[in-house]
MDTraj code that builds the backbone (N, CA, C; nanometers):
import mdtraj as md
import numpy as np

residues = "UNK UNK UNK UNK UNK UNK UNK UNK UNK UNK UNK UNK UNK UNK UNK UNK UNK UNK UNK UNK UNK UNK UNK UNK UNK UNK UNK UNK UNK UNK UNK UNK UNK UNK UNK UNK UNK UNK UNK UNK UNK UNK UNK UNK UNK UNK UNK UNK UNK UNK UNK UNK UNK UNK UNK UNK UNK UNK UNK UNK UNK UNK UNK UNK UNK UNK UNK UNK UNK UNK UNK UNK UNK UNK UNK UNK UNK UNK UNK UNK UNK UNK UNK UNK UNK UNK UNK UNK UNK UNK UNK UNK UNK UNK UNK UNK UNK UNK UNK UNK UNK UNK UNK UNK UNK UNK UNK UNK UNK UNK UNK UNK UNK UNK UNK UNK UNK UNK UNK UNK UNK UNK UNK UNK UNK UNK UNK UNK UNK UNK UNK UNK UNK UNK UNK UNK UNK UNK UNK UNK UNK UNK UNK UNK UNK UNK UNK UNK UNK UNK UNK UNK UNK UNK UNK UNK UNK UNK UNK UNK UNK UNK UNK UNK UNK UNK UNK UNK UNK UNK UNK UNK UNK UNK UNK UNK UNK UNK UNK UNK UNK UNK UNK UNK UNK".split()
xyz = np.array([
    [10.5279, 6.5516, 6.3316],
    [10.4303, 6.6507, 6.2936],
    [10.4843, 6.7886, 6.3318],
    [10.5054, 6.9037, 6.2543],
    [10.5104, 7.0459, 6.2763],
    [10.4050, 7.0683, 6.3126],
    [10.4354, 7.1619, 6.4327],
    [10.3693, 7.2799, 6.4321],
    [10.3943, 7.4062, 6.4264],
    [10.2847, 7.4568, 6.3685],
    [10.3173, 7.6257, 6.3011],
    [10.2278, 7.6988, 6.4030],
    [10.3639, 7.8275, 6.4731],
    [10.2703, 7.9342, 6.5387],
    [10.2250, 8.0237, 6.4604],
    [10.0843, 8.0388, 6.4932],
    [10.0504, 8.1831, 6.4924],
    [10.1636, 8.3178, 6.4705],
    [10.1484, 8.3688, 6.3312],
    [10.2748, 8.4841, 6.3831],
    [10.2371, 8.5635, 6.4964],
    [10.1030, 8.5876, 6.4939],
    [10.1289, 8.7026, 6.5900],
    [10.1455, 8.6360, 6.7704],
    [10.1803, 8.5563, 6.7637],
    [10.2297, 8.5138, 6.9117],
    [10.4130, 8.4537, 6.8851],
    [10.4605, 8.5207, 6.7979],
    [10.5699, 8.4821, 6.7579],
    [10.6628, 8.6481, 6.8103],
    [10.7517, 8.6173, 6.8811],
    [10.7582, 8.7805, 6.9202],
    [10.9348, 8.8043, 6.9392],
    [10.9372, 8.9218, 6.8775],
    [11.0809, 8.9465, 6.8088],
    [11.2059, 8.9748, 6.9261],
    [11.2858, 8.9291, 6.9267],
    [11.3889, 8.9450, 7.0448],
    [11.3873, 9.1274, 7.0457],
    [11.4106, 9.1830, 7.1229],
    [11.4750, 9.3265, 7.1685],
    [11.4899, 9.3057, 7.3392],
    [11.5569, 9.2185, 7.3466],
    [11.6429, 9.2347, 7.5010],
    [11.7995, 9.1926, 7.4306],
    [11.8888, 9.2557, 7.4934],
    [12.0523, 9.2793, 7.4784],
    [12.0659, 9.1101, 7.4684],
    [12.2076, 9.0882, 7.3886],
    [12.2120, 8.9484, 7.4320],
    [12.3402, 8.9658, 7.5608],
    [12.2993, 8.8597, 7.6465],
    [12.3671, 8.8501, 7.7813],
    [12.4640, 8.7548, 7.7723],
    [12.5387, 8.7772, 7.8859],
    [12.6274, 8.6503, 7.8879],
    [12.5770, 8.5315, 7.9543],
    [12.5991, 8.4009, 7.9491],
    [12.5570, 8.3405, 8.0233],
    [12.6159, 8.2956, 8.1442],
    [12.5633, 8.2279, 8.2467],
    [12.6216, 8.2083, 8.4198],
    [12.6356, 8.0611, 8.4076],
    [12.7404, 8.0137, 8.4660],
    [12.8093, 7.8818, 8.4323],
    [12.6788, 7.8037, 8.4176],
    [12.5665, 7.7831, 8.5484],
    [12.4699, 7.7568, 8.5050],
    [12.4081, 7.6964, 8.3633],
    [12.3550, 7.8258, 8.3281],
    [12.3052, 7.8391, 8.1736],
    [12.4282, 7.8256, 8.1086],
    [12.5463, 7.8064, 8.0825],
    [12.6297, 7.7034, 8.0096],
    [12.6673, 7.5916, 8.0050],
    [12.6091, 7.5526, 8.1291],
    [12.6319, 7.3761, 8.1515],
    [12.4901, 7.3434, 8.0814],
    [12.3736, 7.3831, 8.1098],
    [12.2178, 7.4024, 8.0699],
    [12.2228, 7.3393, 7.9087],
    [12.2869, 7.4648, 7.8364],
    [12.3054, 7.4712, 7.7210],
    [12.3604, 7.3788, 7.6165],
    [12.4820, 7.3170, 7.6997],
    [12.5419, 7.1921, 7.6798],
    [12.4964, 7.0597, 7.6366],
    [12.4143, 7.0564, 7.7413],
    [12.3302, 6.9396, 7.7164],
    [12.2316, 6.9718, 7.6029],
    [12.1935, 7.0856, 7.5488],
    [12.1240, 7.0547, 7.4284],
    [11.9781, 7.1299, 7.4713],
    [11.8610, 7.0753, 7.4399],
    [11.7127, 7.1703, 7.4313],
    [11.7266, 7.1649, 7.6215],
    [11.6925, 7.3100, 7.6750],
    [11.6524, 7.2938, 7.7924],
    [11.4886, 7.2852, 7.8100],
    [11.4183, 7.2131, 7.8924],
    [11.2931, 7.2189, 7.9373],
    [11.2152, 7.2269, 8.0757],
    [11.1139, 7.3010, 8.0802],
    [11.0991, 7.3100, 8.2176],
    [10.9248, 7.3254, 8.2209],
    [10.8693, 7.3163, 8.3597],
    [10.7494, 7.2872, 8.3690],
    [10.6797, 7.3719, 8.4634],
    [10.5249, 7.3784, 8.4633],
    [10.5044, 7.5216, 8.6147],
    [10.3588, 7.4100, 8.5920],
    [10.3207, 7.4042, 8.6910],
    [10.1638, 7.3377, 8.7289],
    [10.0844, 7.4540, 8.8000],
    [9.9810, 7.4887, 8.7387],
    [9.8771, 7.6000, 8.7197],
    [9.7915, 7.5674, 8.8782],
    [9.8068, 7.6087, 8.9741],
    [9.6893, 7.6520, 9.0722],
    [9.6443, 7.7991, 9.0583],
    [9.5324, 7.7747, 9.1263],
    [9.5044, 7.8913, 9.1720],
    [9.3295, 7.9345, 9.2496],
    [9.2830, 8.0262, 9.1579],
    [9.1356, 8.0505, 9.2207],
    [9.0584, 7.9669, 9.2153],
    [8.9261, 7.8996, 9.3055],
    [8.8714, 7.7842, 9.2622],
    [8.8885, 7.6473, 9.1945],
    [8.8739, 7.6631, 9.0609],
    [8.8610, 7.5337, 8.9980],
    [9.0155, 7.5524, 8.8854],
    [9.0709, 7.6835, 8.8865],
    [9.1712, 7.6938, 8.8107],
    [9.2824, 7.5674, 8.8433],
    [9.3156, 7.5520, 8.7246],
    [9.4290, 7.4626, 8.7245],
    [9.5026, 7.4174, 8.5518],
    [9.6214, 7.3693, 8.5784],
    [9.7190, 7.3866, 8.4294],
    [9.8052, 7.3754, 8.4436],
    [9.8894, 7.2855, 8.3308],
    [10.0079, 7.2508, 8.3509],
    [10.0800, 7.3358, 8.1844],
    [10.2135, 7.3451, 8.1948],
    [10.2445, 7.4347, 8.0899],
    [10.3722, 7.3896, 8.0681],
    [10.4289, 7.3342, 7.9816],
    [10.5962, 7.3161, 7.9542],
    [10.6853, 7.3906, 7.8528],
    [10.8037, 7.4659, 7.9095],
    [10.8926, 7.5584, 7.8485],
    [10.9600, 7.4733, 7.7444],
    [11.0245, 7.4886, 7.6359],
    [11.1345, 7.4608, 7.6153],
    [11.1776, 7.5229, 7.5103],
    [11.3354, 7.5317, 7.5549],
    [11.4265, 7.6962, 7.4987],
    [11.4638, 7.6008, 7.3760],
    [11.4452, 7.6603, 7.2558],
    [11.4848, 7.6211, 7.1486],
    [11.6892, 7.6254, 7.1331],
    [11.7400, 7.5640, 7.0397],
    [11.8858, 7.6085, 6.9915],
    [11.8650, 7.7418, 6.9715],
    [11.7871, 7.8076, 6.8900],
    [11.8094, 7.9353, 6.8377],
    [11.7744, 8.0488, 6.9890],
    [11.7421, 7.9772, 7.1096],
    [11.7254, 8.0775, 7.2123],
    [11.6264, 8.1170, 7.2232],
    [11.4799, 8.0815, 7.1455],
    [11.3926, 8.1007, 7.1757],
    [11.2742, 8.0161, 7.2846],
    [11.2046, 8.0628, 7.3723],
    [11.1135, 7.8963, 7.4538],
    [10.9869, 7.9653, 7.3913],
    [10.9372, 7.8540, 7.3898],
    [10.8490, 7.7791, 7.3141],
    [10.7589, 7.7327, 7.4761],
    [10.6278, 7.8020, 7.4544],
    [10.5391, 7.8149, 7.5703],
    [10.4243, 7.7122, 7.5148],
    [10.3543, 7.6111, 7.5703],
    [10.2510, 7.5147, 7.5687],
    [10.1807, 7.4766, 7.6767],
    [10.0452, 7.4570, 7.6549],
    [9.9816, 7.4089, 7.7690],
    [9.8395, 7.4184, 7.7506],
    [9.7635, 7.3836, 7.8610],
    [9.6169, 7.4447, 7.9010],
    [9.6214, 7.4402, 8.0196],
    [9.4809, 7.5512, 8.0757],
    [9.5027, 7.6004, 8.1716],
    [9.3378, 7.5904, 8.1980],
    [9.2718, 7.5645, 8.2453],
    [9.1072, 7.5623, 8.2924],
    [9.0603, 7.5926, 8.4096],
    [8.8962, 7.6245, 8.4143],
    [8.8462, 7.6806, 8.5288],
    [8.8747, 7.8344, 8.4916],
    [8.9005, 7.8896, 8.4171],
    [8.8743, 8.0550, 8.3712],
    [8.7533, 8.1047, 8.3444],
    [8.7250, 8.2241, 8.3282],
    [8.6218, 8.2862, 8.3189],
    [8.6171, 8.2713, 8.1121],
    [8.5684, 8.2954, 8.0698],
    [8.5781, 8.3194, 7.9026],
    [8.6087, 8.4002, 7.8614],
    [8.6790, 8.4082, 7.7793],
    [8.7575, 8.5630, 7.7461],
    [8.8873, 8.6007, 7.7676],
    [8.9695, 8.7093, 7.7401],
    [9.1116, 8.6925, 7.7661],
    [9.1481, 8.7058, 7.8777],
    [9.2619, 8.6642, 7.9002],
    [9.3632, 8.6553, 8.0699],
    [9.4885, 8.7374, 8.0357],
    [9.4964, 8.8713, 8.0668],
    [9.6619, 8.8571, 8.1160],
    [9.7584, 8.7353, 8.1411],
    [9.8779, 8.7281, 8.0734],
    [9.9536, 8.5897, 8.1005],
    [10.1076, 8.6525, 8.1236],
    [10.1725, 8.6086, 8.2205],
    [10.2928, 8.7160, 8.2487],
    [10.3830, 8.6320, 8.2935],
    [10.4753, 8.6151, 8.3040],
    [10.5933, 8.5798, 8.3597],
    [10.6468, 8.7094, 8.5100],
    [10.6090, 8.6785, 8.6126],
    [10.6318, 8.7723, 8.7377],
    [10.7957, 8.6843, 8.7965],
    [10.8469, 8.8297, 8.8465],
    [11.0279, 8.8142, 8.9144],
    [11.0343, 8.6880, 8.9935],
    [10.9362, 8.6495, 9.1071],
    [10.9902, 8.5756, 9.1698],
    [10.8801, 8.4399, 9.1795],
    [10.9635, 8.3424, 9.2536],
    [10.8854, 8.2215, 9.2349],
    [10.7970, 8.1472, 9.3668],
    [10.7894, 8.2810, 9.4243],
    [10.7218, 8.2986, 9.6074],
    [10.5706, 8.2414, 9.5990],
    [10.5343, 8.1348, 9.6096],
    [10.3889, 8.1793, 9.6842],
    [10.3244, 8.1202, 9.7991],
    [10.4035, 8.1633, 9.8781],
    [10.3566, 8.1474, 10.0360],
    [10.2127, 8.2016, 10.0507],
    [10.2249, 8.3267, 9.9696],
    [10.0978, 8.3823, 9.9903],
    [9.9857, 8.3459, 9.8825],
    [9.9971, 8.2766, 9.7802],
    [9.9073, 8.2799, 9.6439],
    [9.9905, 8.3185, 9.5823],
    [9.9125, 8.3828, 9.4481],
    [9.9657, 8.4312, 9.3686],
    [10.0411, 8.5884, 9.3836],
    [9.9505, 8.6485, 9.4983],
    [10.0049, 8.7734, 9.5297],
    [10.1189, 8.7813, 9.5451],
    [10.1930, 8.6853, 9.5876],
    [10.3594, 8.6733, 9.6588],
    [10.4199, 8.6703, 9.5335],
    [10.4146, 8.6238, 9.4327],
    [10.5202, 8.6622, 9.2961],
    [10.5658, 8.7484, 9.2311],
    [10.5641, 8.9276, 9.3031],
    [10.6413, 8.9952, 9.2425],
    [10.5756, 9.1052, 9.1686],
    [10.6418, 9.2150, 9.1191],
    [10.5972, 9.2365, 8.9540],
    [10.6323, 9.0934, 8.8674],
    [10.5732, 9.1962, 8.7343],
    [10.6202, 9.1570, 8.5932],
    [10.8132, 9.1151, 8.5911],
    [10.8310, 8.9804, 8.5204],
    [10.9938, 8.9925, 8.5591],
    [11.0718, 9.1248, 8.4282],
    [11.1376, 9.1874, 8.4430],
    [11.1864, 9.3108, 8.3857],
    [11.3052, 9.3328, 8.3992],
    [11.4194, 9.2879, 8.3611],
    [11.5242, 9.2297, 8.4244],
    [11.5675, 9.3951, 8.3305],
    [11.5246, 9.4650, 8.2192],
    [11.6049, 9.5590, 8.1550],
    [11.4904, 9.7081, 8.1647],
    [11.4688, 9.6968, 8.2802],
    [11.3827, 9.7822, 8.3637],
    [11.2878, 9.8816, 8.2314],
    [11.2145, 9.8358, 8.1892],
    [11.1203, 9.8846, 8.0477],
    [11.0039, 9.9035, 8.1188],
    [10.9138, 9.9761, 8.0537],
    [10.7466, 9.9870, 8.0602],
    [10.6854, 9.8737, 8.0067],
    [10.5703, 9.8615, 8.0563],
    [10.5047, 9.7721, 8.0076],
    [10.4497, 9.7127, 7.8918],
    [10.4179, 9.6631, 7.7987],
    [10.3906, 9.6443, 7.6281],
    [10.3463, 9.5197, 7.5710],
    [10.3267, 9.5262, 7.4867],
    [10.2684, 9.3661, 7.3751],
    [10.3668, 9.2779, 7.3560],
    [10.3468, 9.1910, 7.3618],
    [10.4676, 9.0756, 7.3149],
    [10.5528, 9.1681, 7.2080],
    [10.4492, 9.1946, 7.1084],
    [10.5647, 9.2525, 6.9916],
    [10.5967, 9.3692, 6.9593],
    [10.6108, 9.4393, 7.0890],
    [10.6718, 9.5650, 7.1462],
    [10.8206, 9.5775, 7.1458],
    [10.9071, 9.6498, 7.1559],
    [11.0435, 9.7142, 7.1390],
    [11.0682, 9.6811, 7.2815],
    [10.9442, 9.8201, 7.3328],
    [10.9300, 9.8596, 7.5407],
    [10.8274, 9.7494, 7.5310],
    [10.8763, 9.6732, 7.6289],
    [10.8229, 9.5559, 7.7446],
    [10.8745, 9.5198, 7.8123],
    [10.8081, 9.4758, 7.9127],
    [10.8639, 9.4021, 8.0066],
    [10.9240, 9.2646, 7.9663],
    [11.0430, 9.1673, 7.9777],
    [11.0556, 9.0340, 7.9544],
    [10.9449, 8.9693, 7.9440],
    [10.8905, 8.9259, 8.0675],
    [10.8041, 8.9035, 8.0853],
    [10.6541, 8.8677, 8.0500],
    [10.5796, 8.9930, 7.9789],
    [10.4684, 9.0315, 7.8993],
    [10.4744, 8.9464, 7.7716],
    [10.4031, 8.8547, 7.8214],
    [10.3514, 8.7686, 7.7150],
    [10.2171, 8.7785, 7.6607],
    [10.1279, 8.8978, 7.7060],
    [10.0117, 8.9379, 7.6249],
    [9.9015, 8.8528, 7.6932],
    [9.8283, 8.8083, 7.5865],
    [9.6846, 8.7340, 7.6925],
    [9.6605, 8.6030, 7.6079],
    [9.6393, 8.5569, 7.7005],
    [9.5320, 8.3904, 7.6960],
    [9.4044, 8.3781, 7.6698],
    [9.3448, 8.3153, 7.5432],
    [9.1932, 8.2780, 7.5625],
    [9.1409, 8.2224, 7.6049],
    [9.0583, 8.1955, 7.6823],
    [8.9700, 8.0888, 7.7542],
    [8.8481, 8.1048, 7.6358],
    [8.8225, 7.9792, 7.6009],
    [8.6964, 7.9396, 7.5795],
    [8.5010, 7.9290, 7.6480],
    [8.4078, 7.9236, 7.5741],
    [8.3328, 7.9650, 7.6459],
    [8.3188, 7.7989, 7.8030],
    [8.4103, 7.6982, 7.7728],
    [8.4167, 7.5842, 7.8510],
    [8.4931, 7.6105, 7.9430],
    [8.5837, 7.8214, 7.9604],
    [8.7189, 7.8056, 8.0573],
    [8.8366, 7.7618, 8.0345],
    [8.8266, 7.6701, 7.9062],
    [8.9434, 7.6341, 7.8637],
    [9.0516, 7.7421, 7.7602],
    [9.2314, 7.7350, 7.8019],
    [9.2899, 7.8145, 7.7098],
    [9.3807, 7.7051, 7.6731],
    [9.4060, 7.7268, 7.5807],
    [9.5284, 7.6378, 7.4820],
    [9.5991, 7.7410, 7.5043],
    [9.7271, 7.7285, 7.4927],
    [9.8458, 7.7950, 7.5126],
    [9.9773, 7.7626, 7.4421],
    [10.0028, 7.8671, 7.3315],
    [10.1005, 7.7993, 7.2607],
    [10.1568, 7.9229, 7.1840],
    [10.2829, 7.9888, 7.2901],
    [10.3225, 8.1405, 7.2634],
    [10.5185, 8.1122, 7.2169],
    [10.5621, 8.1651, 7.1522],
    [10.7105, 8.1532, 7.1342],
    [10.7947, 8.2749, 7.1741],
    [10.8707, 8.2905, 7.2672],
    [10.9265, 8.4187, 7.2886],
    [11.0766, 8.4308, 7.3171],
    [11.1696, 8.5279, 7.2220],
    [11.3277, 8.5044, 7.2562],
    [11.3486, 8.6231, 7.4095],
    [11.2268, 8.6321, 7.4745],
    [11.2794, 8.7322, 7.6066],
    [11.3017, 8.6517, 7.6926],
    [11.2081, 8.4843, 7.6974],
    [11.2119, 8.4218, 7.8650],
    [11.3186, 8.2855, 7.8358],
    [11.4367, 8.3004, 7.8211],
    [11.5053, 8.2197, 7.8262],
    [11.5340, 8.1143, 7.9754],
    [11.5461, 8.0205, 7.9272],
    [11.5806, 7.8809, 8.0526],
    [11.7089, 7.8896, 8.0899],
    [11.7866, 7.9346, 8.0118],
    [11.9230, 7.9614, 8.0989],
    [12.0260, 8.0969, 8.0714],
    [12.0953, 8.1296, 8.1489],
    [12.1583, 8.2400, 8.1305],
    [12.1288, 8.3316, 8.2317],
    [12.2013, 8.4627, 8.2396],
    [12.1849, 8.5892, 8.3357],
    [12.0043, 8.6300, 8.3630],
    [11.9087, 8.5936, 8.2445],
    [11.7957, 8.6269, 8.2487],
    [11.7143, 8.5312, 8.2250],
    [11.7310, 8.4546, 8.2693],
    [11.6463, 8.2918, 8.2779],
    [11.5361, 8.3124, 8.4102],
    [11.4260, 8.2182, 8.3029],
    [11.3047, 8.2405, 8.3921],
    [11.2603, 8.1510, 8.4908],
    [11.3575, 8.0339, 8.5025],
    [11.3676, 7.9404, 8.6173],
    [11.3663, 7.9762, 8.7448],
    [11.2687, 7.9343, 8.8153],
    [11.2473, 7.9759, 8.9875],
    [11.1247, 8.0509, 8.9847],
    [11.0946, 8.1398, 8.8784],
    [11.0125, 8.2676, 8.8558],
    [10.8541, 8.1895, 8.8079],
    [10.7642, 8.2806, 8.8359],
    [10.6523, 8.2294, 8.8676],
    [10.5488, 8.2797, 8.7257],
    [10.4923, 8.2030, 8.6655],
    [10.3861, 8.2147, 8.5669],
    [10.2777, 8.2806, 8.6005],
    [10.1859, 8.4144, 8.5408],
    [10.0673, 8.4071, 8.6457],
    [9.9484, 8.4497, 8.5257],
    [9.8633, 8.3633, 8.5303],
    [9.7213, 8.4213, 8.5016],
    [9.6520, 8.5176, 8.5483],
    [9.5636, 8.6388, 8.5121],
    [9.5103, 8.7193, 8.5062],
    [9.3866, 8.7262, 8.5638],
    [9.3124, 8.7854, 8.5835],
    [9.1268, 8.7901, 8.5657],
    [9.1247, 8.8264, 8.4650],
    [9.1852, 8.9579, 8.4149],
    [9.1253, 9.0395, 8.2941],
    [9.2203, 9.0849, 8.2002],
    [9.1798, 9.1061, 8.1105],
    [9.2884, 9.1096, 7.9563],
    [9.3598, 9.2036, 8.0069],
    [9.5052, 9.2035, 7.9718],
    [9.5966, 9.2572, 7.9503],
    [9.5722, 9.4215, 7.8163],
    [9.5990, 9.5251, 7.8703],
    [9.5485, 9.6594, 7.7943],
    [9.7062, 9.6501, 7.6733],
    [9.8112, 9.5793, 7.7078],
    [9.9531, 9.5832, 7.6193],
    [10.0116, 9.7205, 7.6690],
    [9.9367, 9.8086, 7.7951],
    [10.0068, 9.9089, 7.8152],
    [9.9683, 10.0337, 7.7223],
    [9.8472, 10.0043, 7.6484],
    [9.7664, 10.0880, 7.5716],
    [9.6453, 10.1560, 7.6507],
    [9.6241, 10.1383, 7.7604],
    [9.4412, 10.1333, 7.7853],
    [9.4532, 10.2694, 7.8622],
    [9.5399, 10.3421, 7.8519],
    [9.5473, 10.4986, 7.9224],
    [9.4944, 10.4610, 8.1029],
    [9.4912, 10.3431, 8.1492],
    [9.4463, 10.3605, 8.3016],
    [9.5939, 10.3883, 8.3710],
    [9.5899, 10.4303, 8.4705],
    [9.7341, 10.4695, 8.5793],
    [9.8266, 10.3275, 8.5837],
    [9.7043, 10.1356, 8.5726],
    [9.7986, 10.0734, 8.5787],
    [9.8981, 10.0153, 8.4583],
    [9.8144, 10.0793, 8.3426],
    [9.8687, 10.0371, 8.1855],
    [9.9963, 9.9642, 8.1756],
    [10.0770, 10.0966, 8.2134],
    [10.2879, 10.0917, 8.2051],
    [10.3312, 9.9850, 8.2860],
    [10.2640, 9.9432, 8.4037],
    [10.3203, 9.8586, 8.5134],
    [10.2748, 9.7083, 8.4925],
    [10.1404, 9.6764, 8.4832],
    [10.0952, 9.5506, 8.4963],
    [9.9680, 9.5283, 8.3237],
    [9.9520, 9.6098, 8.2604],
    [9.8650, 9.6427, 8.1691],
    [9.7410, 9.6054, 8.2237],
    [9.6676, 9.6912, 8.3600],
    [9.5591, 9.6733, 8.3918],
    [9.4636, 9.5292, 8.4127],
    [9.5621, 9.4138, 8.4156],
    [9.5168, 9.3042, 8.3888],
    [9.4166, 9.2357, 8.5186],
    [9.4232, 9.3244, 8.6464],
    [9.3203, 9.2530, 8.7242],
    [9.3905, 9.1513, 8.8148],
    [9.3019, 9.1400, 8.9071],
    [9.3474, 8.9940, 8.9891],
    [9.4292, 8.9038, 8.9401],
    [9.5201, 8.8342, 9.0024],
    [9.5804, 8.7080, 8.9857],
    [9.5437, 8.6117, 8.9917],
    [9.4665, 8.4736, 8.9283],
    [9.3678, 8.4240, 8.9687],
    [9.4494, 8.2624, 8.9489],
    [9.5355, 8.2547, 8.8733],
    [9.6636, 8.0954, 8.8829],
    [9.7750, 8.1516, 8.8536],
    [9.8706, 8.0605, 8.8986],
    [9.9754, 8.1205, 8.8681],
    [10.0521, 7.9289, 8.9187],
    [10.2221, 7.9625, 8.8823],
    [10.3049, 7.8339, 8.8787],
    [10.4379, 7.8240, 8.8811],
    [10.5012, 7.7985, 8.9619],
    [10.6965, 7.8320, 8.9657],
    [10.7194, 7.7425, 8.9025],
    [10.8247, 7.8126, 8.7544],
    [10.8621, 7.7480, 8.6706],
    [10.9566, 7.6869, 8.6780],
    [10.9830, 7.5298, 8.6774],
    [11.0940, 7.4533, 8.7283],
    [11.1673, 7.4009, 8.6142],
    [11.3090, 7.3215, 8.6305],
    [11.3359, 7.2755, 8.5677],
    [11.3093, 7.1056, 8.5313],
    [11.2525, 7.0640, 8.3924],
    [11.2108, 6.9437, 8.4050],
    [11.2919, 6.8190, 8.4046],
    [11.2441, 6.6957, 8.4365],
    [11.3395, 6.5727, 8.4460],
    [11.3600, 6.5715, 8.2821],
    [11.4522, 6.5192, 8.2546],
    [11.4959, 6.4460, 8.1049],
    [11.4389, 6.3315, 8.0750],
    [11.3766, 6.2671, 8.2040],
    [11.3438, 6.1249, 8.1995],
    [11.1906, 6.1252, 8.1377],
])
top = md.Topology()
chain = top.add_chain()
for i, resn in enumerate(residues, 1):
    res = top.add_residue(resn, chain, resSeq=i)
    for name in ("N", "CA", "C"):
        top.add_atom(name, md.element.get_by_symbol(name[0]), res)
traj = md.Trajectory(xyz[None], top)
């Protein structure tokens, strides 16, 4: 069975292409990479989500995520994969080509900025985003690095507040998940 994304969660490469680190060439080798992040967080939040980097270099984002409020979430890919502390411990936005903040299908963005998540009026979000910025292997691979849900919609870096450019005003961190690499098995 295909499935067809949404274009507008379909979002156009503008990061340099990199070289890759022996790593992400052994990665590559083997064929589709895949990887996984399990959703904690505030209360009842919870979600599991699985990467996987297409041949053409794109990953391919899936999942659900529940226990949200209704309505959109900021959904981000943050630098590091820390959370000793919660979600607070993960960083900025990951930004590996030091940009302002923006929409998935922005020029200026962060890697990272994957735009927002719906929750349903049940809390529930389906999740099913395609992006050539968060690659699984290579110099800018998002392995180790931490997934994070929002409280509040993401502005795309439009909403004129002071935090627009940096985080797009998105509010508390409320789940979040260090994205690992998955078994083959």
């Amino acid at each position: 069975m295909e499935m067809r994304i949404p274009p507008e969660n379909i979002i156009q490469n503008t990061a340099h292409e990199t070289e890759e680190d022996e790593e992400g060439t052994a990665a590559a080798a083997m064929g589709t990479i895949k990887a996984v992040a399990l959703i904690t967080g505030d209360v009842n939040v919870r979600g599991s989500l699985q990467f996987v980097q297409q041949p053409n270099g794109a990953t391919q984002v899936k999942g659900k995520i529940t226990g949200l409020s209704p309505g959109l979430h900021g959904f981000h890919i943050h630098a590091l994969g820390d959370t000793t502390n919660g979600c607070n411990s993960t960083g900025p936005h990951f930004n590996p080509l030091k940009k302002d903040h923006g929409a998935p299908s922005d020029s200026e963005r962060h890697a990272g900025d994957l735009g927002n998540i719906f929750a349903g009026h049940d809390g529930v979000a389906e999740v099913s985003i395609t992006d050539l910025q968060i690659p699984l292997s290579g110099q800018h691979s998002i392995l180790g690095r931490a997934v994070v849900v929002h409280a509040d919609p993401d502005d795309l870096g439009r909403g004129g507040h002071e935090l627009s450019k940096t985080t797009g005003n998105a509010g508390a961190r409320v789940g979040c998940g260090i994205i690992g690499l998955q078994s083959s098995v």
